[in-house]
C-alpha positions as CSV (number, residue, x, y, z in Angstrom):
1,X,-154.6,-69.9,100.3
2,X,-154.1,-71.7,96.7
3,X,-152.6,-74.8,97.2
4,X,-154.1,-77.7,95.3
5,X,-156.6,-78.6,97.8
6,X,-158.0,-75.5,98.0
7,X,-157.4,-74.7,94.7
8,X,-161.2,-73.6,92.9
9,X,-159.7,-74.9,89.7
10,X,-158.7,-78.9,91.6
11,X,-162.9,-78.3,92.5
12,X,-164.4,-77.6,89.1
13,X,-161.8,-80.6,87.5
14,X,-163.7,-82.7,90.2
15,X,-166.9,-81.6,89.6
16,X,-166.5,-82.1,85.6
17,X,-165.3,-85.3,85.9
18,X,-169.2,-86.3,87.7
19,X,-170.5,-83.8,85.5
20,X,-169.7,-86.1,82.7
21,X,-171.7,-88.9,83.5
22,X,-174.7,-87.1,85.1
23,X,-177.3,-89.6,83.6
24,X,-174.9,-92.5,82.8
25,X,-174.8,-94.2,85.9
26,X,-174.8,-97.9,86.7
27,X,-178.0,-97.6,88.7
28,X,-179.6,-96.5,85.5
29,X,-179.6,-99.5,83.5
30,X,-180.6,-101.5,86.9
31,X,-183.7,-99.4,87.9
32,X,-186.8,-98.6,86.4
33,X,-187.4,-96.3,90.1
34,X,-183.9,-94.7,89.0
35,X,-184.9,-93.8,85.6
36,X,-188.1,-92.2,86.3
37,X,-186.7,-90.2,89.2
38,X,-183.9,-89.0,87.1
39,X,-186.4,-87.9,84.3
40,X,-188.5,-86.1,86.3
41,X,-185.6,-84.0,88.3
42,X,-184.1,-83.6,84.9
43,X,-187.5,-82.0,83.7
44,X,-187.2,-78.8,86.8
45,X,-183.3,-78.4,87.4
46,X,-181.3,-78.0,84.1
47,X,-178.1,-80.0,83.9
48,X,-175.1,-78.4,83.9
49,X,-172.8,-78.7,80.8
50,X,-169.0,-80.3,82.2
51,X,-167.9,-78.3,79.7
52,X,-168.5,-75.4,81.6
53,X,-166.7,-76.9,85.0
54,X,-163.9,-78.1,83.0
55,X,-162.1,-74.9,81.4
56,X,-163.0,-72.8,84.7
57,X,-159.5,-71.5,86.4
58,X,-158.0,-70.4,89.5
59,X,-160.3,-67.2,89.5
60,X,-163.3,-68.3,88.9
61,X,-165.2,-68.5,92.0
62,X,-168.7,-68.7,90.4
63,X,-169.0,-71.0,87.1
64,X,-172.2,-72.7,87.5
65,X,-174.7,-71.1,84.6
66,X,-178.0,-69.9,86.9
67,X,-180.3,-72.0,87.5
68,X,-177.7,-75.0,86.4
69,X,-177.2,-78.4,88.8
70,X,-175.3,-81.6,88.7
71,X,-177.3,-84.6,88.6
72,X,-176.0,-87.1,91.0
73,X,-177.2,-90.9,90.9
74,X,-180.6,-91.7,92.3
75,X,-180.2,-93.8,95.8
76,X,-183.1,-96.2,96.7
77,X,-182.3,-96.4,100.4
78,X,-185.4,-95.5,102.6
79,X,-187.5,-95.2,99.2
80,X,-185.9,-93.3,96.2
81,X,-184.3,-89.8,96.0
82,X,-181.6,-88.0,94.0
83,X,-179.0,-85.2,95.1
84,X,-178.6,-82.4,92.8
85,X,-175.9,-79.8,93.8
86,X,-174.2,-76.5,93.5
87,X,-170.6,-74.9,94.2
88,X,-169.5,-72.0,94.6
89,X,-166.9,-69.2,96.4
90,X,-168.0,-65.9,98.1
91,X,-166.1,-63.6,99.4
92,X,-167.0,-62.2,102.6
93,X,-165.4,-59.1,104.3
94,X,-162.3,-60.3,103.0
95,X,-162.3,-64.0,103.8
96,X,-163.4,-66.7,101.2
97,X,-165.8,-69.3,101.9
98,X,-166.5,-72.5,100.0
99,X,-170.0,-73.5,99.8
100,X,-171.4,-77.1,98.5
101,X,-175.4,-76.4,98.0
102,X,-176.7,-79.4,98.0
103,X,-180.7,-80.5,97.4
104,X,-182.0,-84.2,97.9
105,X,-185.1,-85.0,95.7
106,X,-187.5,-87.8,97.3
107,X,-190.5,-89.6,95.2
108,X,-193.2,-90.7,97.0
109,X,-196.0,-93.3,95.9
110,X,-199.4,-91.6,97.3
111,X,-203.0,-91.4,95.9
112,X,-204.6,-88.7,94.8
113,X,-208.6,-87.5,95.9
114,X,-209.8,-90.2,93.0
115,X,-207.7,-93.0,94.5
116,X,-205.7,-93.2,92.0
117,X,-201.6,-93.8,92.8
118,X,-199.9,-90.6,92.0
119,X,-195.9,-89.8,92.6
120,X,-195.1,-86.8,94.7
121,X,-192.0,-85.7,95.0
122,X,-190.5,-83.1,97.4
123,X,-187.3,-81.7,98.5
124,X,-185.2,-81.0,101.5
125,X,-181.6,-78.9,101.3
126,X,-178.4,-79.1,102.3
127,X,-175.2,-76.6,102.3
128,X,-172.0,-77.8,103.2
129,X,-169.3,-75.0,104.0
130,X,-166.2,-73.9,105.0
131,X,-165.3,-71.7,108.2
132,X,-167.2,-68.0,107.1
133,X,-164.3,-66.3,109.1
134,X,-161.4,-66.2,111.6
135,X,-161.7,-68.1,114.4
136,X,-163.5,-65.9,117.1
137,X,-165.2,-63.1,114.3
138,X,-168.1,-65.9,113.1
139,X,-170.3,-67.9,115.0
140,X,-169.7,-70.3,112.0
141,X,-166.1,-70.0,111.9
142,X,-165.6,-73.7,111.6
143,X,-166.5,-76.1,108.6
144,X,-169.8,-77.3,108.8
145,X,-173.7,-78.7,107.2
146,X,-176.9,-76.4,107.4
147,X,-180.2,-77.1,106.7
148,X,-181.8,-75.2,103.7
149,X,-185.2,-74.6,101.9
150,X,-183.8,-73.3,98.3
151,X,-180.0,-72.8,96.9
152,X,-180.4,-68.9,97.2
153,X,-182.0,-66.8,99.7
154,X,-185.3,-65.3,97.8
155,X,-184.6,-68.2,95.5
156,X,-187.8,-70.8,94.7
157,X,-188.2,-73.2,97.8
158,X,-187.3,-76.9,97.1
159,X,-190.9,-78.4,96.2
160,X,-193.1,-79.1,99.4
161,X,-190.3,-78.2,101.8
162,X,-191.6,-76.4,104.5
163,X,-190.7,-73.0,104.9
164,X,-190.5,-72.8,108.5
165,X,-187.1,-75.1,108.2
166,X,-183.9,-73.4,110.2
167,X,-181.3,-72.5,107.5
168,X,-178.8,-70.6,110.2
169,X,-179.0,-73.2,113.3
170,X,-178.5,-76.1,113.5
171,X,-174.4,-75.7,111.8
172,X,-173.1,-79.3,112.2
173,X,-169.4,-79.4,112.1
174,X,-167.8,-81.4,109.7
175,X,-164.6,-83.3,109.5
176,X,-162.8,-80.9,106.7
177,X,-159.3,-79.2,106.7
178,X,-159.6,-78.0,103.0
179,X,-162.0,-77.6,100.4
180,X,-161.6,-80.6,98.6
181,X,-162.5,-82.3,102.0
182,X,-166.0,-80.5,101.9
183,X,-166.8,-81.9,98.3
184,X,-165.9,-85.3,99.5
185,X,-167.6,-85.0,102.9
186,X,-170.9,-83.8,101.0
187,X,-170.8,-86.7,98.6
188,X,-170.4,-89.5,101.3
189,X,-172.8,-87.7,103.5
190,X,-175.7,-88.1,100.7
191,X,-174.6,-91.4,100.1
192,X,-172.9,-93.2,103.1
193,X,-169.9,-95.0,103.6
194,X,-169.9,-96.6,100.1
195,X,-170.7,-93.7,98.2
196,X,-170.4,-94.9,94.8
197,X,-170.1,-91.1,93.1
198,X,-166.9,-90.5,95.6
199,X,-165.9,-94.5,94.5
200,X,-166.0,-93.6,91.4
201,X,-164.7,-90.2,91.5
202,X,-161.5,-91.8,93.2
203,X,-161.4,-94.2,90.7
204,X,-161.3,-91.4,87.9
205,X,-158.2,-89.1,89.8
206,X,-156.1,-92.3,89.0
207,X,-156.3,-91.7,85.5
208,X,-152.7,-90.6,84.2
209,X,-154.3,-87.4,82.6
210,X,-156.4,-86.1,85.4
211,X,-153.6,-86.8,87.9
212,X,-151.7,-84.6,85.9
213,X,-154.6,-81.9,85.7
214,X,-155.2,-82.1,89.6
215,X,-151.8,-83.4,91.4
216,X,-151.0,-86.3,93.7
217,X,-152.1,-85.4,96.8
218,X,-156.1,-84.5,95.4
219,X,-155.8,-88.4,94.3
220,X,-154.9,-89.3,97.5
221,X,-157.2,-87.2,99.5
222,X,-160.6,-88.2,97.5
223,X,-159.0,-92.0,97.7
224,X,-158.9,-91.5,101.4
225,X,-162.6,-90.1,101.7
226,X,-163.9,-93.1,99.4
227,X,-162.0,-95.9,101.6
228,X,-160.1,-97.2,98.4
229,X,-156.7,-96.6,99.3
């Protein structure tokens, strides 16, 4: 399987191109809440460089530097929060599965034992990924969304998550027929149907260069996800 749209390399171009404007976002120059939310995820999960993303190939299943993250754009719905995420490809037995790790940061206004207004802020994750085998060898051998308490198993928990959270059941299937369609699935599920980092994402395939880096149809399959076109 290495067609473009399961192509790793059509994944880390994608991921690059967000990469790029990790802390530039529209939202930033809007929102004081966005700002200090951003600043304080910043401050526990390192950034990871584009650069890094950007000259990974075909064979390179695992580029992210440890302990690296993208930054998405703070969202205020419901109070604020920002995604941070992960990718990767692991081969199991023989078959390779695409995994999104995702983690969704939330502030919370409280007050502290003097009464005095303190933000909190804790975490909840998410891992979006592909079938994990044939049909009829997995009991996850579909695409789907888990539940998760930290990006790696013996990893640090996400701050004040609890640890009694499920992380094998419940597997949510997803609507996704390739890989690129679990990227986009993750980024509109963390934002909604107006998902401005898939908006924007599609708006930055059209670019003459980077349709030439990715091909046609990744334009038109991130186009599709966003609802552009």
């Amino acid at each position: 399987m290495n067609d473009e749209l399961n192509s790793p390399r059509t994944i880390w171009v994608l991921l690059a191109e967000l990469a790029k404007r990790q802390f530039d976002w529209d939202i930033h120059d809007r929102e004081i809440g966005a700002r200090r939310i951003r600043d304080e995820v910043r401050r526990h999960f390192n950034p990871v460089p584009f650069e890094r993303l950007d000259s990974a190939k075909d064979s390179d299943y695992s580029v992210f530097p440890v302990n690296s993250f993208l930054h998405l754009p703070p969202d205020n719905k419901g109070g604020w929060k920002q995604p941070i995420l992960r990718a990767s490809f692991d081969v199991i037995d023989g078959h390779t599965v695409f995994r999104v790790k995702a983690a969704i940061l939330v502030e919370n206004k409280e007050r502290n034992e003097k009464g005095e207004a303190i933000y909190v802020h804790r975490g909840i994750g998410i891992r979006f990924e592909s079938q994990e085998g044939p049909a009829g060898k997995s009991i996850h051998d579909y695409a789907h969304a888990q539940l998760s308490c930290a990006f790696d198993k013996g990893s640090p928990r996400l701050p004040h998550c609890p640890s009694w959270l499920p992380d094998v059941h419940p597997a949510i299937p997803i609507e996704a027929e390739n890989r690129v369609d679990i990227l986009c699935c993750a980024l509109k599920s963390l934002y909604g149907a107006r998902s401005e980092p898939l908006k924007w994402l599609a708006s930055a395939v059209k670019n003459r260069t980077l349709c030439r880096s990715l091909g046609v149809e990744t334009g038109r399959r991130v186009s599709r996800w966003a609802g552009v076109g």
